[in-house]
N, C-alpha and C positions, 0 to 999 in steps of 0.2 A: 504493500500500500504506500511506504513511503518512497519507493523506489517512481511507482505510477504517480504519484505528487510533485518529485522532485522532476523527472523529465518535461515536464509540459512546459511546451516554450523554447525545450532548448536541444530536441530532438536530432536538430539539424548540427550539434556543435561537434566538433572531432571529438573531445574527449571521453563525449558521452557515447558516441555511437562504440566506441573504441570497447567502453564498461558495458555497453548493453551486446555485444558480439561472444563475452563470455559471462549474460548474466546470470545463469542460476548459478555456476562456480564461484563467483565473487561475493554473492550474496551467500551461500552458504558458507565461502571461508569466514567471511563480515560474521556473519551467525556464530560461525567455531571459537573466533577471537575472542568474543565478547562471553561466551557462556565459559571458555578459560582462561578469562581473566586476563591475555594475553596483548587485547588491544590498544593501540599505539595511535594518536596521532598525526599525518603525516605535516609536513610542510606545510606552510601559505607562499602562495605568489602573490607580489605586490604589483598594484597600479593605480593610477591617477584617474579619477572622472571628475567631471564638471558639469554640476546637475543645483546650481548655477555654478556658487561655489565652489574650490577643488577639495574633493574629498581624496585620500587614501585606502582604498580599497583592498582586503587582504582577502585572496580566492582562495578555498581549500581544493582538495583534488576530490572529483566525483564519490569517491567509494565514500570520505568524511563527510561529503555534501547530504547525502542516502540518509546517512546514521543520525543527523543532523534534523533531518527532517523527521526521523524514526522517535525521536527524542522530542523536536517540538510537540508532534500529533499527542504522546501522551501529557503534558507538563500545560498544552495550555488549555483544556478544559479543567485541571486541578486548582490552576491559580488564575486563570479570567474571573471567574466569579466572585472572587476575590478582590476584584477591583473594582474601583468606582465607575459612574455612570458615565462621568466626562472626562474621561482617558480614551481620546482617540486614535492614537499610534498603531499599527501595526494588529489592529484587531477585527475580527468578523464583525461584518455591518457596522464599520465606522468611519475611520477614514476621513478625509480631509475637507468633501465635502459637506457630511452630516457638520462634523466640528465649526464649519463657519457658518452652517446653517442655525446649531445651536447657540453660537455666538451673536446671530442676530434678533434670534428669539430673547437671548438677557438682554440686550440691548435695548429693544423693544419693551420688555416686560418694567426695568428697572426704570428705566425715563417715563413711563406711564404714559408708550406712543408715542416718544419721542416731543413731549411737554418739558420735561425735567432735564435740570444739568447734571451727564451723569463722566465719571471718567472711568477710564482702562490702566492697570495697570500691565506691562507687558513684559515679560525676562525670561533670559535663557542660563544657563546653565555652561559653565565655562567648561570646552574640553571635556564635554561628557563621556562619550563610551573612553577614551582614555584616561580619566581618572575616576574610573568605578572599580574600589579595591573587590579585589576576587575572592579576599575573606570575609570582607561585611557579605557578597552576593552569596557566596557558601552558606554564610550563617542563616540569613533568612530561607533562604532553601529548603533548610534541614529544619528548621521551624514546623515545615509541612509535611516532606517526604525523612522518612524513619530509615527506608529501606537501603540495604549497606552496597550493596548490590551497585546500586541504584545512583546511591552518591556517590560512589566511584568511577561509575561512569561519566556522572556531571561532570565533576570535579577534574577526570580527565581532557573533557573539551574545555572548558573554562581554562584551566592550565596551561592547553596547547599554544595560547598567546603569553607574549613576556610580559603585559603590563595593561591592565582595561580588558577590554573585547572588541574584537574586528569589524568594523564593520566590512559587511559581504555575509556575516550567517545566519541562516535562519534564527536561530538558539540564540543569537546576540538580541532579538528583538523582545523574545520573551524574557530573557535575562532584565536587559533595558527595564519592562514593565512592572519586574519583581521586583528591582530596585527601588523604581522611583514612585514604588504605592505607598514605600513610605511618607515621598511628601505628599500624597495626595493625600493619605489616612490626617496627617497633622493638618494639614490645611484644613479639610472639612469637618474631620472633629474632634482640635482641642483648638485651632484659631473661629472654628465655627464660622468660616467663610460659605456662605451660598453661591456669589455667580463664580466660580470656578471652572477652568476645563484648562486640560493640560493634551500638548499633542509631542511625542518625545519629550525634547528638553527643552520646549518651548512651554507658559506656560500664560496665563491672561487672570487677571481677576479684577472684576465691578464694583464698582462703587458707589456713592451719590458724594462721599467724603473726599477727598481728596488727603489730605493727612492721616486718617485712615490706611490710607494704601502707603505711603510714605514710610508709617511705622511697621507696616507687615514686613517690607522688605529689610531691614535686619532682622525680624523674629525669625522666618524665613531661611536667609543667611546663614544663622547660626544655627539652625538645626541644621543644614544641607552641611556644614563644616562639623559638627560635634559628630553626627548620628553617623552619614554616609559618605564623608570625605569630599564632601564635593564644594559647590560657592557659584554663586550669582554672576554672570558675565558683568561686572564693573562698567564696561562702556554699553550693554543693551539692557538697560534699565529704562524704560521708556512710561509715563505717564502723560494719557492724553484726554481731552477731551473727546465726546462722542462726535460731537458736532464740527472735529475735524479731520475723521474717519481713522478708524482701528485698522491698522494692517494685519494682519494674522493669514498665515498660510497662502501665502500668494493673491491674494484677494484684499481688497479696501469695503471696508462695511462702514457706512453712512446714514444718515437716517431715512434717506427718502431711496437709495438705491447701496447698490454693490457694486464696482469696478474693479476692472484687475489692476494687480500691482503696475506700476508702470516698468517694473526692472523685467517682469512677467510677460509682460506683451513686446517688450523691445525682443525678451529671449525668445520669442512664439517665430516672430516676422524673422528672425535672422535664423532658426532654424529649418523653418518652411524653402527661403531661398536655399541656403545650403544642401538642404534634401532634395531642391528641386534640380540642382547643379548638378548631382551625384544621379539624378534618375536620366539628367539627361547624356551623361557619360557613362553608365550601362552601369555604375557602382551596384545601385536599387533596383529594384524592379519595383513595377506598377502597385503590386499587392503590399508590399513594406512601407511605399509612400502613402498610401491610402489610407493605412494603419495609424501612421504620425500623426496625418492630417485631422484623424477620428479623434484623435484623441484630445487635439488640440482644439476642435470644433466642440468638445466634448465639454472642456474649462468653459468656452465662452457662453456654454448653456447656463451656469451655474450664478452667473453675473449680466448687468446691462453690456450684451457684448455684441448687438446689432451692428453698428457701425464699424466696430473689429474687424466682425465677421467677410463684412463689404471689402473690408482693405487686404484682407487673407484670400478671399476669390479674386483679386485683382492683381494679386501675386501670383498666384498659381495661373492666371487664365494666361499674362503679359509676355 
Protein backbone atom coordinates (compact mmCIF):
# COMPACT_ATOMS: atom_id res chain seq x y z
CA UNK A 1 0.00 0.00 0.00
CA UNK A 2 2.73 2.36 0.78
CA UNK A 3 4.65 1.29 -2.14
CA UNK A 4 1.12 2.19 -4.43
CA UNK A 5 1.17 5.77 -2.47
CA UNK A 6 4.47 6.41 -2.96
CA UNK A 7 4.76 5.98 -6.87
CA UNK A 8 1.88 8.19 -8.17
CA UNK A 9 3.30 10.98 -9.86
CA UNK A 10 6.51 9.66 -10.24
CA UNK A 11 6.17 6.41 -12.31
CA UNK A 12 7.98 7.95 -15.01
CA UNK A 13 11.33 8.80 -12.85
CA UNK A 14 14.56 6.37 -13.53
CA UNK A 15 14.87 5.42 -10.03
CA UNK A 16 11.62 4.33 -9.50
CA UNK A 17 11.12 2.37 -12.60
CA UNK A 18 14.77 0.84 -11.62
CA UNK A 19 12.97 -0.30 -7.77
CA UNK A 20 9.76 -1.35 -9.25
CA UNK A 21 11.74 -3.99 -12.15
CA UNK A 22 12.64 -5.83 -8.82
CA UNK A 23 9.61 -5.17 -6.79
CA UNK A 24 8.54 -7.93 -4.70
CA UNK A 25 12.48 -8.74 -3.93
CA UNK A 26 13.08 -5.25 -2.59
CA UNK A 27 10.06 -5.13 -0.65
CA UNK A 28 10.43 -8.30 0.91
CA UNK A 29 14.25 -7.63 1.64
CA UNK A 30 12.77 -3.98 3.06
CA UNK A 31 10.21 -6.48 5.15
CA UNK A 32 13.49 -8.81 6.38
CA UNK A 33 15.40 -5.74 7.54
CA UNK A 34 13.10 -4.24 9.48
CA UNK A 35 11.43 -7.49 11.27
CA UNK A 36 15.61 -8.09 12.07
CA UNK A 37 16.30 -5.26 13.28
CA UNK A 38 18.97 -4.83 10.74
CA UNK A 39 17.76 -1.79 8.94
CA UNK A 40 19.96 1.16 7.91
CA UNK A 41 19.33 4.39 6.52
CA UNK A 42 20.64 5.18 3.25
CA UNK A 43 22.14 8.52 2.16
CA UNK A 44 20.30 11.82 1.00
CA UNK A 45 21.15 13.68 -2.06
CA UNK A 46 21.01 17.30 -1.81
CA UNK A 47 19.53 20.14 -4.16
CA UNK A 48 18.26 23.43 -4.55
CA UNK A 49 14.44 24.48 -5.49
CA UNK A 50 12.93 27.78 -5.63
CA UNK A 51 9.24 27.51 -4.86
CA UNK A 52 9.72 31.15 -4.59
CA UNK A 53 12.28 31.07 -2.16
CA UNK A 54 15.53 28.73 -2.26
CA UNK A 55 14.88 25.87 -0.30
CA UNK A 56 17.51 22.94 0.31
CA UNK A 57 16.06 19.84 -0.58
CA UNK A 58 17.49 16.47 0.87
CA UNK A 59 16.05 13.29 -1.41
CA UNK A 60 16.28 9.95 0.20
CA UNK A 61 16.65 6.95 -2.21
CA UNK A 62 13.28 5.15 -3.33
CA UNK A 63 13.43 1.86 -1.05
CA UNK A 64 13.67 4.84 2.38
CA UNK A 65 11.02 6.95 0.37
CA UNK A 66 8.48 3.38 0.46
CA UNK A 67 9.26 2.82 4.33
CA UNK A 68 8.73 6.58 4.80
CA UNK A 69 5.43 6.47 3.54
CA UNK A 70 4.86 2.86 5.29
CA UNK A 71 5.51 4.82 8.55
CA UNK A 72 3.51 8.09 7.68
CA UNK A 73 0.12 5.98 6.68
CA UNK A 74 0.30 4.58 10.40
CA UNK A 75 1.47 7.80 12.60
CA UNK A 76 -0.85 10.10 11.01
CA UNK A 77 -4.30 8.83 11.98
CA UNK A 78 -2.65 8.38 15.66
CA UNK A 79 -1.62 11.93 16.00
CA UNK A 80 -4.08 14.10 13.52
CA UNK A 81 -6.62 13.85 15.93
CA UNK A 82 -4.71 15.15 18.05
CA UNK A 83 -4.45 18.25 16.64
CA UNK A 84 -6.21 21.29 16.59
CA UNK A 85 -8.85 22.41 14.04
CA UNK A 86 -6.79 25.37 12.56
CA UNK A 87 -3.57 23.50 11.61
CA UNK A 88 -3.55 23.46 8.14
CA UNK A 89 0.00 22.16 6.85
CA UNK A 90 0.20 19.08 5.30
CA UNK A 91 -3.17 17.57 6.23
CA UNK A 92 -6.35 15.65 4.73
CA UNK A 93 -8.83 18.22 3.65
CA UNK A 94 -6.81 21.37 4.57
CA UNK A 95 -4.45 22.89 2.85
CA UNK A 96 -3.83 26.23 1.84
CA UNK A 97 -6.93 27.17 0.42
CA UNK A 98 -9.51 26.06 3.37
CA UNK A 99 -6.74 28.08 5.64
CA UNK A 100 -7.21 31.47 3.95
CA UNK A 101 -10.68 30.66 3.50
CA UNK A 102 -10.87 30.29 7.30
CA UNK A 103 -8.89 33.26 7.69
CA UNK A 104 -11.43 35.34 6.03
CA UNK A 105 -14.24 33.86 7.87
CA UNK A 106 -12.36 35.45 11.55
CA UNK A 107 -11.92 38.35 9.77
CA UNK A 108 -15.26 38.69 8.86
CA UNK A 109 -16.70 37.35 12.04
CA UNK A 110 -14.28 39.53 14.41
CA UNK A 111 -14.82 43.02 12.70
CA UNK A 112 -18.69 42.36 12.95
CA UNK A 113 -18.67 42.45 8.72
CA UNK A 114 -16.05 44.31 8.54
CA UNK A 115 -17.69 47.54 10.82
CA UNK A 116 -14.99 47.12 13.51
CA UNK A 117 -11.15 47.89 13.68
CA UNK A 118 -9.60 44.78 13.87
CA UNK A 119 -5.69 43.76 13.49
CA UNK A 120 -3.45 40.55 12.46
CA UNK A 121 -0.90 39.44 14.20
CA UNK A 122 1.48 37.54 11.67
CA UNK A 123 5.08 35.31 12.49
CA UNK A 124 7.10 32.79 11.42
CA UNK A 125 9.38 30.69 13.06
CA UNK A 126 13.13 31.12 12.56
CA UNK A 127 14.93 28.18 10.72
CA UNK A 128 12.26 25.80 11.53
CA UNK A 129 12.61 22.11 10.40
CA UNK A 130 16.60 22.92 11.05
CA UNK A 131 16.32 23.76 14.53
CA UNK A 132 13.72 21.18 15.65
CA UNK A 133 15.87 19.18 18.31
CA UNK A 134 15.36 15.22 17.53
CA UNK A 135 15.15 14.68 21.29
CA UNK A 136 12.35 17.02 22.28
CA UNK A 137 10.54 15.39 18.79
CA UNK A 138 11.54 11.70 20.31
CA UNK A 139 10.12 12.62 23.55
CA UNK A 140 6.67 13.80 22.44
CA UNK A 141 6.46 10.77 20.26
CA UNK A 142 6.87 8.38 22.87
CA UNK A 143 4.24 10.26 24.99
CA UNK A 144 1.85 8.38 22.53
CA UNK A 145 3.48 5.37 20.81
CA UNK A 146 4.87 2.80 23.81
CA UNK A 147 5.97 0.23 21.39
CA UNK A 148 9.85 -0.43 21.25
CA UNK A 149 9.65 -1.99 18.09
CA UNK A 150 8.22 0.99 16.84
CA UNK A 151 10.40 3.75 18.25
CA UNK A 152 13.34 2.20 16.91
CA UNK A 153 12.31 2.45 13.84
CA UNK A 154 11.30 6.23 14.26
CA UNK A 155 14.19 7.05 15.81
CA UNK A 156 16.07 5.60 13.03
CA UNK A 157 14.66 7.88 10.31
CA UNK A 158 14.75 10.99 12.47
CA UNK A 159 18.57 10.13 13.12
CA UNK A 160 19.22 9.45 9.48
CA UNK A 161 19.68 13.44 9.37
CA UNK A 162 22.63 15.27 11.36
CA UNK A 163 20.75 18.18 12.79
CA UNK A 164 16.46 19.06 12.21
CA UNK A 165 14.73 17.11 9.59
CA UNK A 166 14.87 17.27 5.74
CA UNK A 167 12.90 18.73 4.02
CA UNK A 168 11.86 16.38 0.95
CA UNK A 169 10.19 13.48 3.56
CA UNK A 170 7.02 12.45 3.96
CA UNK A 171 7.70 11.62 7.82
CA UNK A 172 9.28 15.25 8.18
CA UNK A 173 5.69 16.63 7.74
CA UNK A 174 4.06 14.67 10.29
CA UNK A 175 7.04 15.11 12.50
CA UNK A 176 6.70 19.03 11.80
CA UNK A 177 2.89 18.75 13.20
CA UNK A 178 3.92 16.76 16.24
CA UNK A 179 6.06 19.38 17.13
CA UNK A 180 4.43 22.39 16.74
CA UNK A 181 0.84 21.01 18.59
CA UNK A 182 2.61 22.05 21.17
CA UNK A 183 2.35 25.73 20.22
CA UNK A 184 -0.83 25.37 19.05
CA UNK A 185 -2.08 23.31 22.48
CA UNK A 186 -0.47 26.70 24.59
CA UNK A 187 -1.81 29.02 22.30
CA UNK A 188 -5.45 27.96 22.41
CA UNK A 189 -5.57 26.72 25.98
CA UNK A 190 -3.48 28.30 28.48
CA UNK A 191 -3.00 31.90 26.40
CA UNK A 192 -6.85 31.12 25.46
CA UNK A 193 -6.46 32.70 22.10
CA UNK A 194 -9.68 32.15 19.79
CA UNK A 195 -8.93 33.52 16.11
CA UNK A 196 -5.99 31.30 15.63
CA UNK A 197 -4.66 29.14 12.75
CA UNK A 198 -1.22 28.06 12.15
CA UNK A 199 -0.01 26.62 8.48
CA UNK A 200 3.69 25.01 9.04
CA UNK A 201 5.65 27.74 10.68
CA UNK A 202 3.73 30.38 9.75
CA UNK A 203 1.28 31.40 12.01
CA UNK A 204 -1.65 34.52 12.37
CA UNK A 205 -3.68 35.48 15.38
CA UNK A 206 -6.84 38.39 15.69
CA UNK A 207 -7.58 40.71 17.51
CA UNK A 208 -9.61 43.88 18.15
CA UNK A 209 -6.59 44.86 20.66
CA UNK A 210 -3.73 45.79 19.29
CA UNK A 211 -1.33 45.59 22.57
CA UNK A 212 -2.82 42.40 23.14
CA UNK A 213 -1.16 40.93 20.30
CA UNK A 214 2.03 42.92 21.12
CA UNK A 215 2.35 41.08 24.46
CA UNK A 216 1.58 37.48 23.11
CA UNK A 217 4.49 37.70 21.17
CA UNK A 218 7.16 37.38 23.85
CA UNK A 219 4.78 34.92 25.84
CA UNK A 220 4.92 33.14 22.65
CA UNK A 221 8.61 33.42 22.29
CA UNK A 222 9.41 32.14 25.35
CA UNK A 223 7.73 29.17 25.27
CA UNK A 224 8.90 28.39 21.49
CA UNK A 225 12.62 28.91 23.22
CA UNK A 226 12.05 27.00 26.96
CA UNK A 227 9.64 24.12 25.73
CA UNK A 228 10.91 23.30 21.94
CA UNK A 229 14.04 25.17 21.04
CA UNK A 230 12.81 27.00 18.62
CA UNK A 231 12.14 31.48 18.43
CA UNK A 232 10.02 33.83 16.44
CA UNK A 233 11.65 35.10 13.15
CA UNK A 234 12.97 38.63 14.68
CA UNK A 235 12.44 40.51 11.21
CA UNK A 236 8.80 38.61 10.31
CA UNK A 237 6.95 39.86 13.11
CA UNK A 238 4.35 41.73 11.33
CA UNK A 239 1.16 43.56 12.81
CA UNK A 240 -1.50 44.85 10.78
CA UNK A 241 -4.60 46.38 10.31
CA UNK A 242 -7.50 44.46 8.41
CA UNK A 243 -8.37 47.31 6.41
CA UNK A 244 -4.83 47.16 4.86
CA UNK A 245 -5.10 43.56 3.94
CA UNK A 246 -3.47 40.31 5.76
CA UNK A 247 -1.18 38.57 3.48
CA UNK A 248 -1.03 34.81 4.42
CA UNK A 249 -0.29 32.01 2.07
CA UNK A 250 0.04 33.77 -1.17
CA UNK A 251 -3.12 35.47 -1.03
CA UNK A 252 -4.08 39.24 0.34
CA UNK A 253 -7.43 39.16 2.24
CA UNK A 254 -9.21 42.49 2.56
CA UNK A 255 -12.57 43.39 3.59
CA UNK A 256 -14.43 43.66 0.59
CA UNK A 257 -12.37 41.05 -1.75
CA UNK A 258 -9.03 38.61 -1.84
CA UNK A 259 -6.07 39.37 -4.33
CA UNK A 260 -3.16 37.42 -4.88
CA UNK A 261 0.16 38.36 -3.50
CA UNK A 262 1.76 40.57 -5.98
CA UNK A 263 5.30 38.51 -5.49
CA UNK A 264 2.44 35.52 -6.48
CA UNK A 265 1.35 36.63 -9.62
CA UNK A 266 4.78 38.20 -10.97
CA UNK A 267 5.88 34.34 -10.16
CA UNK A 268 2.56 32.87 -12.13
CA UNK A 269 3.27 35.30 -15.48
CA UNK A 270 7.19 34.41 -15.46
CA UNK A 271 6.59 30.93 -15.06
CA UNK A 272 3.77 30.54 -17.64
CA UNK A 273 6.31 32.34 -20.29
CA UNK A 274 9.07 30.00 -19.25
CA UNK A 275 6.92 26.92 -19.69
CA UNK A 276 5.76 28.34 -22.77
CA UNK A 277 9.45 28.67 -24.15
CA UNK A 278 10.34 25.09 -23.13
CA UNK A 279 7.00 23.66 -24.83
CA UNK A 280 7.87 25.57 -27.80
CA UNK A 281 11.50 23.94 -27.92
CA UNK A 282 10.08 20.31 -27.46
CA UNK A 283 11.53 20.49 -23.51
CA UNK A 284 7.37 19.87 -22.47
CA UNK A 285 4.91 18.50 -24.07
CA UNK A 286 1.28 19.76 -24.52
CA UNK A 287 -0.14 17.57 -21.47
CA UNK A 288 2.64 18.97 -18.73
CA UNK A 289 1.81 22.49 -19.99
CA UNK A 290 -1.71 22.10 -19.58
CA UNK A 291 -1.17 20.77 -16.05
CA UNK A 292 0.90 24.09 -14.92
CA UNK A 293 -1.50 26.08 -16.44
CA UNK A 294 -4.51 24.09 -14.25
CA UNK A 295 -3.02 24.72 -11.66
CA UNK A 296 -2.29 28.05 -11.88
CA UNK A 297 -5.87 28.83 -13.25
CA UNK A 298 -6.69 26.89 -10.22
CA UNK A 299 -5.10 29.99 -7.56
CA UNK A 300 -6.81 32.41 -9.57
CA UNK A 301 -10.39 30.75 -8.70
CA UNK A 302 -9.70 31.18 -5.15
CA UNK A 303 -9.28 35.12 -5.37
CA UNK A 304 -10.62 38.24 -7.48
CA UNK A 305 -8.53 36.98 -10.22
CA UNK A 306 -10.67 37.83 -13.54
CA UNK A 307 -8.45 40.36 -14.97
CA UNK A 308 -5.31 37.84 -14.04
CA UNK A 309 -6.98 35.49 -15.68
CA UNK A 310 -7.28 37.85 -19.08
CA UNK A 311 -3.43 38.60 -18.84
CA UNK A 312 -2.44 34.62 -18.51
CA UNK A 313 -4.75 33.88 -21.91
CA UNK A 314 -2.87 36.78 -23.52
CA UNK A 315 0.28 35.16 -22.75
CA UNK A 316 -0.32 31.94 -23.79
CA UNK A 317 -2.51 32.94 -26.99
CA UNK A 318 0.68 35.88 -28.11
Amino acid sequence: MAWREFKKGKINKTDVQRFEFNLEDNLFELSSELKNKEYKHSNYTAFCVSDPKLRRIHKATVRDRVLHHAIFRILYPLFDKSFIFDSYSCRFDKGTHRAVNRLAKFLGKLSHNNRDLIFALKCDIRKFFASINQNILLRLITKKIKDENSIWLIEKIIRSFSRGLPLGNVTSQIFANIYLNELDQFVKHKLKVKYYLRYCDDFIILSQDKEYLKNLILLIDNFLNKTLNLSIHPDKIIIKKYSQGIDFLGYVVLPCHRALRTKSRRRIFKKIKISKEKLKAGFINNESFNQSLQSYYGMLKHCNGYKLKIKVDKIINN
